[in-house]
N, C-alpha and C positions, 0 to 999 in steps of 0.2 A: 504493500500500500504506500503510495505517494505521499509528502510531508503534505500537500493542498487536501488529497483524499479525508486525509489521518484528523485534518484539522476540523474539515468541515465534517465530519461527525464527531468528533469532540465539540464543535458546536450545537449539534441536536442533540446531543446526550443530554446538554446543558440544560437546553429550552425546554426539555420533557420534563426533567426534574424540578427545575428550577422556575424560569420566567413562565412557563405557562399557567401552571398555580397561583403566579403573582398577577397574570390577567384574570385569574378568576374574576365577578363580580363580587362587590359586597353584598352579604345577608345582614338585611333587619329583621329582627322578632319583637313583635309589640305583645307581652303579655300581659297578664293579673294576677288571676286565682283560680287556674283549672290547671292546678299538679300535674296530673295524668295525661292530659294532652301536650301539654308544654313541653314535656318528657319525651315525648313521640316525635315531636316536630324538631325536637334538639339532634335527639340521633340522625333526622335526616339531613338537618345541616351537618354536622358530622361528619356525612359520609361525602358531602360534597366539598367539603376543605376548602371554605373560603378563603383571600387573604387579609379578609376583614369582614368582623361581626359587629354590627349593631346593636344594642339590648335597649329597647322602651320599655317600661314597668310603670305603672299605676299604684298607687298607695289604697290603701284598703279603705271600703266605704265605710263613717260610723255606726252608719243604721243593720248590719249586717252580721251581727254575731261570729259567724266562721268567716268573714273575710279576714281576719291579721291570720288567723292560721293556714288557711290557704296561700295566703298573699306570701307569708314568711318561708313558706314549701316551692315556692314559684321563685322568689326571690334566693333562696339556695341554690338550687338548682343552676338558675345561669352565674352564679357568684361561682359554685365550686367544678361547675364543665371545663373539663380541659378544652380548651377552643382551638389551642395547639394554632393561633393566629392572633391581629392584634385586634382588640377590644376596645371598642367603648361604650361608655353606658349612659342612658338619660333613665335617669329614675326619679318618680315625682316623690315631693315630701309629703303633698295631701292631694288627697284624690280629685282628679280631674273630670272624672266622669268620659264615657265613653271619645263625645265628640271637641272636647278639648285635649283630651291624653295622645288622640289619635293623631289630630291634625297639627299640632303642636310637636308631639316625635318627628312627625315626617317633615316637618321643616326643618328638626335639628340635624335627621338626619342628611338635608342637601345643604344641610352647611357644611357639614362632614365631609361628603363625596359628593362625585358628577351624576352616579347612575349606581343603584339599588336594585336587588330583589326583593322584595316585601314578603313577609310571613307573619300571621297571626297567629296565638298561639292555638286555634282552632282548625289550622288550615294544613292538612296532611298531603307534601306536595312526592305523586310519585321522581323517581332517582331523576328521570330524562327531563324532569321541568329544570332543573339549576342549568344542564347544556342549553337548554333551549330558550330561555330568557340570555341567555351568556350571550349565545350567539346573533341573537336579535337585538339587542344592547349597542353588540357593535355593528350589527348592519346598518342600523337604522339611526345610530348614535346624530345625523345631523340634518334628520329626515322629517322637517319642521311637522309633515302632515301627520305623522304618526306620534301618540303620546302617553301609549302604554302598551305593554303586553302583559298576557294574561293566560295561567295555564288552567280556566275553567272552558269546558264546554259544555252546552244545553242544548245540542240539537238533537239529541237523544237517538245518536248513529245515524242520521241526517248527513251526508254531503255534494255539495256539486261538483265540488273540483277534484284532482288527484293532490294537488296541494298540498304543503303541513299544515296551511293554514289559512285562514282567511281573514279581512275587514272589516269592523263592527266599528258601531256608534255605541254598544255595551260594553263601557269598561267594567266589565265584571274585577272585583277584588279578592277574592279566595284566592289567594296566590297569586302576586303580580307584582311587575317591573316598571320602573318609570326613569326619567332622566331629571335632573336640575333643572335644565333648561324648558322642561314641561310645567313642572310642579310650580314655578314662576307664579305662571298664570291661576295657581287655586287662591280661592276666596271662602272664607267659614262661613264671611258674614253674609255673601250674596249679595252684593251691594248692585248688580245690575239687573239684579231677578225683577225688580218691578220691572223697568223698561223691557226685558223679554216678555215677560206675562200679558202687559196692557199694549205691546204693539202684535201681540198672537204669534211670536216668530218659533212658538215650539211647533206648530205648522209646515214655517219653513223648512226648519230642523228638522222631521221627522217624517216629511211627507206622508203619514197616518193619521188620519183625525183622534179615530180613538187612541192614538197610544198620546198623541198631544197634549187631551185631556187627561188620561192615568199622569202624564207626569208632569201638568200642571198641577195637578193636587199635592201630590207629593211636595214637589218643590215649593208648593205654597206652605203646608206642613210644616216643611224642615224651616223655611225661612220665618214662622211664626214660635218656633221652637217646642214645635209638639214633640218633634223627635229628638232625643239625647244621639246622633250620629254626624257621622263627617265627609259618608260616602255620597250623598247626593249630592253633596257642594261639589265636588270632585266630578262629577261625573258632568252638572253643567257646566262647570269651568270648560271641561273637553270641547264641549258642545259650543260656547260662546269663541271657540276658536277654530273651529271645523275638525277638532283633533279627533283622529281615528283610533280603534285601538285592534291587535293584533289579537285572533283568538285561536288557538290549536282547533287543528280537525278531529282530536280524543282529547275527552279530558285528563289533564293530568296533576289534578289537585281533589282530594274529596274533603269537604268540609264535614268535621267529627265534633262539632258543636253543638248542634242543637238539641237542647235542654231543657226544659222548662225552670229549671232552676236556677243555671249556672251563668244560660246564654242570656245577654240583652236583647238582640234580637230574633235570634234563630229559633224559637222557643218548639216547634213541632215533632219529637222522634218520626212522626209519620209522613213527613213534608218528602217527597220526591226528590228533592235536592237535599236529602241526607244522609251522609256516608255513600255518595257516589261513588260506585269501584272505577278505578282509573291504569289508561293504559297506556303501556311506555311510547311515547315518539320513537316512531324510525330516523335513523342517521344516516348521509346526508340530508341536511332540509331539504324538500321540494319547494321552492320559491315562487310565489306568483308574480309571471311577469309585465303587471300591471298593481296599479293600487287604486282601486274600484271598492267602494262600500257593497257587502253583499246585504242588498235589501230584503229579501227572501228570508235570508237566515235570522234578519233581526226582526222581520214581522213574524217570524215562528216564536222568536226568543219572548216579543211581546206575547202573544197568545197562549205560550207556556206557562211564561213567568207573573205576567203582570196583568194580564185582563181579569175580568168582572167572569169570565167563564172559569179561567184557572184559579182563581179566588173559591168559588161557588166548588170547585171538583177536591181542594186541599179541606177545604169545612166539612162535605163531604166524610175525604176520608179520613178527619180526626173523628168523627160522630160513630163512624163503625169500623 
Protein backbone atom coordinates (compact mmCIF):
# COMPACT_ATOMS: atom_id res chain seq x y z
CA UNK A 1 0.00 0.00 0.00
CA UNK A 2 1.12 3.45 -1.13
CA UNK A 3 2.08 6.25 1.68
CA UNK A 4 -1.31 8.42 -0.21
CA UNK A 5 -3.36 4.95 -0.03
CA UNK A 6 -2.15 4.23 3.71
CA UNK A 7 -3.00 7.99 4.52
CA UNK A 8 -6.40 8.38 3.09
CA UNK A 9 -7.66 5.49 5.05
CA UNK A 10 -6.04 6.57 8.10
CA UNK A 11 -8.27 9.35 7.25
CA UNK A 12 -11.68 7.27 7.30
CA UNK A 13 -10.68 5.32 10.15
CA UNK A 14 -10.69 8.71 11.74
CA UNK A 15 -14.18 10.07 10.47
CA UNK A 16 -15.95 6.64 11.43
CA UNK A 17 -14.72 6.89 14.96
CA UNK A 18 -14.36 10.12 15.48
CA UNK A 19 -15.81 13.22 13.55
CA UNK A 20 -18.91 11.48 12.58
CA UNK A 21 -20.29 11.12 16.01
CA UNK A 22 -19.20 14.72 16.52
CA UNK A 23 -21.88 15.43 13.46
CA UNK A 24 -24.33 13.75 15.39
CA UNK A 25 -27.26 16.11 16.00
CA UNK A 26 -28.06 17.36 19.55
CA UNK A 27 -30.87 15.57 21.76
CA UNK A 28 -33.34 17.58 23.91
CA UNK A 29 -35.51 15.77 26.45
CA UNK A 30 -38.19 17.83 28.11
CA UNK A 31 -39.23 15.82 31.12
CA UNK A 32 -41.27 15.97 34.67
CA UNK A 33 -42.60 13.11 36.56
CA UNK A 34 -43.25 9.82 34.60
CA UNK A 35 -40.14 7.72 35.92
CA UNK A 36 -40.92 4.87 33.71
CA UNK A 37 -41.09 6.54 30.50
CA UNK A 38 -38.22 8.92 30.89
CA UNK A 39 -36.26 5.72 31.41
CA UNK A 40 -37.24 4.37 28.20
CA UNK A 41 -36.69 7.38 26.19
CA UNK A 42 -33.03 7.75 28.00
CA UNK A 43 -31.91 4.23 26.61
CA UNK A 44 -32.89 5.32 23.22
CA UNK A 45 -30.92 8.24 23.22
CA UNK A 46 -28.29 6.18 24.57
CA UNK A 47 -28.17 4.02 21.98
CA UNK A 48 -27.99 6.99 19.42
CA UNK A 49 -24.78 8.71 21.14
CA UNK A 50 -25.25 12.03 20.66
CA UNK A 51 -22.55 14.67 20.91
CA UNK A 52 -24.70 16.72 22.97
CA UNK A 53 -27.70 16.25 25.22
CA UNK A 54 -30.03 18.61 26.25
CA UNK A 55 -32.02 18.17 29.76
CA UNK A 56 -35.49 20.48 30.24
CA UNK A 57 -37.15 19.51 33.65
CA UNK A 58 -40.10 21.10 35.28
CA UNK A 59 -40.34 21.60 39.12
CA UNK A 60 -43.16 19.80 40.62
CA UNK A 61 -46.66 21.17 40.95
CA UNK A 62 -47.85 22.08 44.71
CA UNK A 63 -51.36 20.92 44.26
CA UNK A 64 -50.16 17.22 43.43
CA UNK A 65 -49.07 15.17 46.31
CA UNK A 66 -46.69 12.49 44.38
CA UNK A 67 -45.33 15.09 42.04
CA UNK A 68 -41.78 15.80 44.28
CA UNK A 69 -41.47 12.17 44.39
CA UNK A 70 -41.90 11.49 40.94
CA UNK A 71 -40.26 14.70 39.86
CA UNK A 72 -37.03 13.64 42.30
CA UNK A 73 -37.07 9.93 40.36
CA UNK A 74 -37.10 12.00 36.90
CA UNK A 75 -34.74 14.26 38.10
CA UNK A 76 -32.01 11.21 39.17
CA UNK A 77 -32.22 9.73 36.57
CA UNK A 78 -30.91 12.30 33.95
CA UNK A 79 -28.57 13.64 36.97
CA UNK A 80 -26.96 10.15 37.21
CA UNK A 81 -27.02 8.73 33.11
CA UNK A 82 -23.95 8.26 31.99
CA UNK A 83 -24.52 10.40 28.80
CA UNK A 84 -20.92 9.51 27.91
CA UNK A 85 -21.25 13.32 25.87
CA UNK A 86 -21.51 16.82 26.82
CA UNK A 87 -24.54 18.06 28.94
CA UNK A 88 -26.59 20.80 29.66
CA UNK A 89 -29.35 21.37 31.75
CA UNK A 90 -32.21 23.86 32.01
CA UNK A 91 -34.06 22.92 35.17
CA UNK A 92 -36.99 25.07 36.41
CA UNK A 93 -36.90 26.19 40.25
CA UNK A 94 -40.85 26.34 40.35
CA UNK A 95 -43.00 24.80 38.02
CA UNK A 96 -43.89 26.23 34.96
CA UNK A 97 -46.61 24.46 33.82
CA UNK A 98 -46.88 22.76 30.63
CA UNK A 99 -46.83 25.75 28.15
CA UNK A 100 -44.23 28.00 29.70
CA UNK A 101 -41.77 24.91 30.78
CA UNK A 102 -42.08 23.80 27.09
CA UNK A 103 -41.77 26.92 25.07
CA UNK A 104 -39.39 28.44 27.21
CA UNK A 105 -36.72 25.15 27.20
CA UNK A 106 -36.92 25.22 23.55
CA UNK A 107 -35.77 28.76 23.27
CA UNK A 108 -32.95 27.88 25.66
CA UNK A 109 -32.24 25.34 23.81
CA UNK A 110 -31.50 27.41 20.21
CA UNK A 111 -29.50 29.47 22.30
CA UNK A 112 -27.41 26.59 22.96
CA UNK A 113 -27.33 25.14 19.39
CA UNK A 114 -28.26 25.61 15.46
CA UNK A 115 -30.40 22.57 15.06
CA UNK A 116 -32.14 19.88 17.67
CA UNK A 117 -33.98 16.72 17.82
CA UNK A 118 -36.73 17.02 20.26
CA UNK A 119 -37.89 14.37 22.64
CA UNK A 120 -40.41 14.30 25.30
CA UNK A 121 -40.38 12.32 27.82
CA UNK A 122 -43.56 10.46 26.55
CA UNK A 123 -42.20 10.12 23.04
CA UNK A 124 -40.61 6.56 22.27
CA UNK A 125 -38.65 7.26 19.08
CA UNK A 126 -37.84 3.85 17.04
CA UNK A 127 -33.57 3.51 16.49
CA UNK A 128 -33.99 4.87 12.55
CA UNK A 129 -35.61 8.28 13.64
CA UNK A 130 -32.12 9.96 15.26
CA UNK A 131 -30.54 8.94 11.28
CA UNK A 132 -33.32 10.22 9.82
CA UNK A 133 -33.88 13.69 11.59
CA UNK A 134 -29.68 13.75 11.22
CA UNK A 135 -29.91 13.49 7.83
CA UNK A 136 -32.67 15.97 7.03
CA UNK A 137 -31.17 18.50 9.47
CA UNK A 138 -28.59 18.68 7.06
CA UNK A 139 -30.22 18.55 3.85
CA UNK A 140 -32.47 20.80 4.59
CA UNK A 141 -30.21 22.88 7.03
CA UNK A 142 -30.87 26.36 4.64
CA UNK A 143 -34.17 25.25 3.14
CA UNK A 144 -36.18 28.46 4.25
CA UNK A 145 -39.50 26.59 3.05
CA UNK A 146 -39.10 23.63 5.36
CA UNK A 147 -39.33 24.15 9.30
CA UNK A 148 -39.45 20.91 10.82
CA UNK A 149 -39.32 17.40 10.79
CA UNK A 150 -41.04 14.96 12.35
CA UNK A 151 -40.95 11.13 12.99
CA UNK A 152 -44.94 10.62 13.41
CA UNK A 153 -47.10 9.38 10.85
CA UNK A 154 -51.04 9.03 10.74
CA UNK A 155 -51.90 7.91 7.60
CA UNK A 156 -52.52 4.60 8.88
CA UNK A 157 -50.37 2.65 5.91
CA UNK A 158 -51.60 5.37 3.44
CA UNK A 159 -49.06 6.21 0.67
CA UNK A 160 -48.74 8.00 -2.65
CA UNK A 161 -45.30 8.14 -3.33
CA UNK A 162 -42.28 5.43 -3.08
CA UNK A 163 -40.62 8.40 -1.12
CA UNK A 164 -39.24 8.21 2.62
CA UNK A 165 -41.39 10.94 2.95
CA UNK A 166 -43.41 13.45 2.25
CA UNK A 167 -44.80 17.55 2.96
CA UNK A 168 -47.21 18.46 5.56
CA UNK A 169 -48.76 21.70 6.99
CA UNK A 170 -48.84 19.11 10.22
CA UNK A 171 -46.06 19.66 12.32
CA UNK A 172 -46.87 16.89 14.20
CA UNK A 173 -44.41 16.98 17.68
CA UNK A 174 -44.16 13.25 19.16
CA UNK A 175 -40.69 13.34 18.20
CA UNK A 176 -39.36 16.09 16.15
CA UNK A 177 -36.55 18.37 14.67
CA UNK A 178 -36.36 21.91 14.14
CA UNK A 179 -33.60 24.58 13.40
CA UNK A 180 -32.75 28.14 15.15
CA UNK A 181 -33.28 29.78 12.32
CA UNK A 182 -37.19 28.33 12.27
CA UNK A 183 -37.86 28.45 15.95
CA UNK A 184 -37.10 32.47 15.37
CA UNK A 185 -40.39 32.93 14.07
CA UNK A 186 -42.48 31.06 17.34
CA UNK A 187 -44.78 33.38 19.35
CA UNK A 188 -46.46 31.93 22.89
CA UNK A 189 -48.31 34.91 22.95
CA UNK A 190 -49.97 34.87 19.33
CA UNK A 191 -49.71 38.27 18.97
CA UNK A 192 -50.99 38.08 15.09
CA UNK A 193 -53.75 35.54 15.70
CA UNK A 194 -56.26 38.23 15.79
CA UNK A 195 -55.34 39.66 12.33
CA UNK A 196 -55.31 35.88 10.85
CA UNK A 197 -58.64 35.10 12.59
CA UNK A 198 -60.64 38.48 11.43
CA UNK A 199 -59.07 38.71 7.82
CA UNK A 200 -60.33 34.59 7.58
CA UNK A 201 -56.65 33.60 6.15
CA UNK A 202 -56.92 30.13 7.96
CA UNK A 203 -58.92 29.72 4.58
CA UNK A 204 -56.05 30.61 2.65
CA UNK A 205 -53.85 28.43 4.65
CA UNK A 206 -55.61 25.51 4.60
CA UNK A 207 -57.75 25.41 1.57
CA UNK A 208 -60.51 23.36 3.62
CA UNK A 209 -63.32 25.11 5.07
CA UNK A 210 -63.89 22.68 7.74
CA UNK A 211 -60.43 22.17 8.94
CA UNK A 212 -60.39 26.39 8.84
CA UNK A 213 -62.98 26.39 11.37
CA UNK A 214 -61.43 23.01 13.64
CA UNK A 215 -58.55 25.28 13.87
CA UNK A 216 -59.95 28.51 14.30
CA UNK A 217 -61.38 27.22 17.51
CA UNK A 218 -58.54 25.84 18.63
CA UNK A 219 -56.22 28.75 18.05
CA UNK A 220 -58.88 30.86 19.60
CA UNK A 221 -58.72 28.49 22.64
CA UNK A 222 -55.00 28.55 23.06
CA UNK A 223 -54.99 32.29 22.44
CA UNK A 224 -57.60 32.86 25.37
CA UNK A 225 -55.69 30.57 27.51
CA UNK A 226 -58.18 27.68 27.82
CA UNK A 227 -55.29 25.44 27.13
CA UNK A 228 -52.06 25.10 29.51
CA UNK A 229 -49.90 24.14 25.84
CA UNK A 230 -47.32 25.43 23.44
CA UNK A 231 -47.81 23.30 20.55
CA UNK A 232 -50.44 25.35 18.76
CA UNK A 233 -48.56 28.46 18.96
CA UNK A 234 -45.89 26.53 17.09
CA UNK A 235 -47.76 25.16 14.78
CA UNK A 236 -49.39 28.63 13.43
CA UNK A 237 -46.06 30.39 13.64
CA UNK A 238 -45.29 27.42 10.72
CA UNK A 239 -48.22 28.46 9.03
CA UNK A 240 -47.83 32.53 9.23
CA UNK A 241 -44.61 31.68 7.35
CA UNK A 242 -45.75 29.10 4.74
CA UNK A 243 -43.31 26.70 6.60
CA UNK A 244 -43.63 23.18 5.71
CA UNK A 245 -42.99 20.25 7.67
CA UNK A 246 -41.28 16.85 6.64
CA UNK A 247 -43.33 13.76 7.61
CA UNK A 248 -41.99 9.91 7.27
CA UNK A 249 -43.88 7.56 5.16
CA UNK A 250 -43.96 4.99 8.64
CA UNK A 251 -44.17 6.08 11.73
CA UNK A 252 -41.22 6.17 13.68
CA UNK A 253 -42.11 7.56 17.00
CA UNK A 254 -45.09 5.81 19.36
CA UNK A 255 -46.40 8.01 21.95
CA UNK A 256 -46.50 5.83 25.48
CA UNK A 257 -48.26 8.61 27.30
CA UNK A 258 -51.44 8.65 27.41
CA UNK A 259 -52.81 8.41 30.82
CA UNK A 260 -55.43 9.80 32.57
CA UNK A 261 -53.53 10.51 35.39
CA UNK A 262 -50.02 11.38 34.45
CA UNK A 263 -50.67 12.89 30.91
CA UNK A 264 -51.84 16.65 30.51
CA UNK A 265 -53.01 16.12 27.42
CA UNK A 266 -53.04 12.70 26.05
CA UNK A 267 -55.54 11.58 28.66
CA UNK A 268 -57.28 8.29 26.53
CA UNK A 269 -55.60 4.49 26.88
CA UNK A 270 -58.17 3.89 24.18
CA UNK A 271 -57.22 6.95 21.71
CA UNK A 272 -55.97 5.27 18.35
CA UNK A 273 -52.83 7.35 18.45
CA UNK A 274 -51.76 5.25 21.57
CA UNK A 275 -48.67 3.33 21.66
CA UNK A 276 -48.48 3.39 17.91
CA UNK A 277 -46.11 0.39 16.82
CA UNK A 278 -43.48 1.85 14.75
CA UNK A 279 -41.30 0.82 11.95
CA UNK A 280 -37.64 1.20 11.02
CA UNK A 281 -36.97 3.75 7.92
CA UNK A 282 -35.01 2.08 5.10
CA UNK A 283 -31.44 3.42 4.29
CA UNK A 284 -30.70 5.24 1.80
CA UNK A 285 -33.48 8.12 1.99
CA UNK A 286 -35.65 8.11 -1.01
CA UNK A 287 -35.86 11.95 -1.68
CA UNK A 288 -38.75 13.65 -3.22
CA UNK A 289 -37.74 15.53 -6.14
CA UNK A 290 -39.99 18.24 -5.77
CA UNK A 291 -41.37 20.19 -2.56
CA UNK A 292 -45.02 20.12 -3.04
CA UNK A 293 -47.52 20.06 0.04
CA UNK A 294 -49.25 16.71 -0.11
CA UNK A 295 -52.85 17.98 0.35
CA UNK A 296 -54.41 14.44 0.25
CA UNK A 297 -52.51 13.22 3.00
CA UNK A 298 -53.38 16.27 5.24
CA UNK A 299 -57.09 16.23 4.59
CA UNK A 300 -56.93 12.57 5.62
CA UNK A 301 -54.70 13.69 8.77
CA UNK A 302 -57.73 16.28 9.21
CA UNK A 303 -60.42 13.77 9.02
CA UNK A 304 -58.52 11.28 11.31
CA UNK A 305 -57.31 13.46 13.77
CA UNK A 306 -59.27 16.58 14.14
CA UNK A 307 -62.94 16.50 12.62
CA UNK A 308 -66.35 16.43 14.47
CA UNK A 309 -66.56 12.76 12.85
CA UNK A 310 -63.06 11.51 14.52
CA UNK A 311 -64.01 13.22 17.72
CA UNK A 312 -67.69 11.57 17.70
CA UNK A 313 -65.76 7.68 16.70
CA UNK A 314 -62.73 8.34 19.80
CA UNK A 315 -66.02 9.10 22.54
CA UNK A 316 -67.34 6.24 20.91
CA UNK A 317 -64.73 4.03 21.66
CA UNK A 318 -63.90 5.37 25.24
CA UNK A 319 -67.85 4.48 26.01
CA UNK A 320 -67.38 0.65 25.17
Amino acid sequence: MDSFAFLQKKIESLYKTHFKDMCKSPVALIAFNRPEQTKRVIEKILNYQPAQVLLILDAPRQNKSDDPQKFHQVKQLLDQTDWNCQVFKNYAETNLGCKQRISTGIDWVFSQVESAIILEDDCLPDRSFFPFCEELLNRYRDDHRIFSISGDNFQLGRTRTNYSYYYSLYNHCWGWATWRRAWQYYDVDMKLWETVRDGDWLNDILQNTAAAKYWKRKFQQTYIEKFDTWDYQWTLSCWLQSGLTILPNQNLVSNIGFDSQSSTHTKSKNSPFANMPTEAMNFPLKHPPFVIRDTQADNFTYENMFSLYSSIKRKLRELF
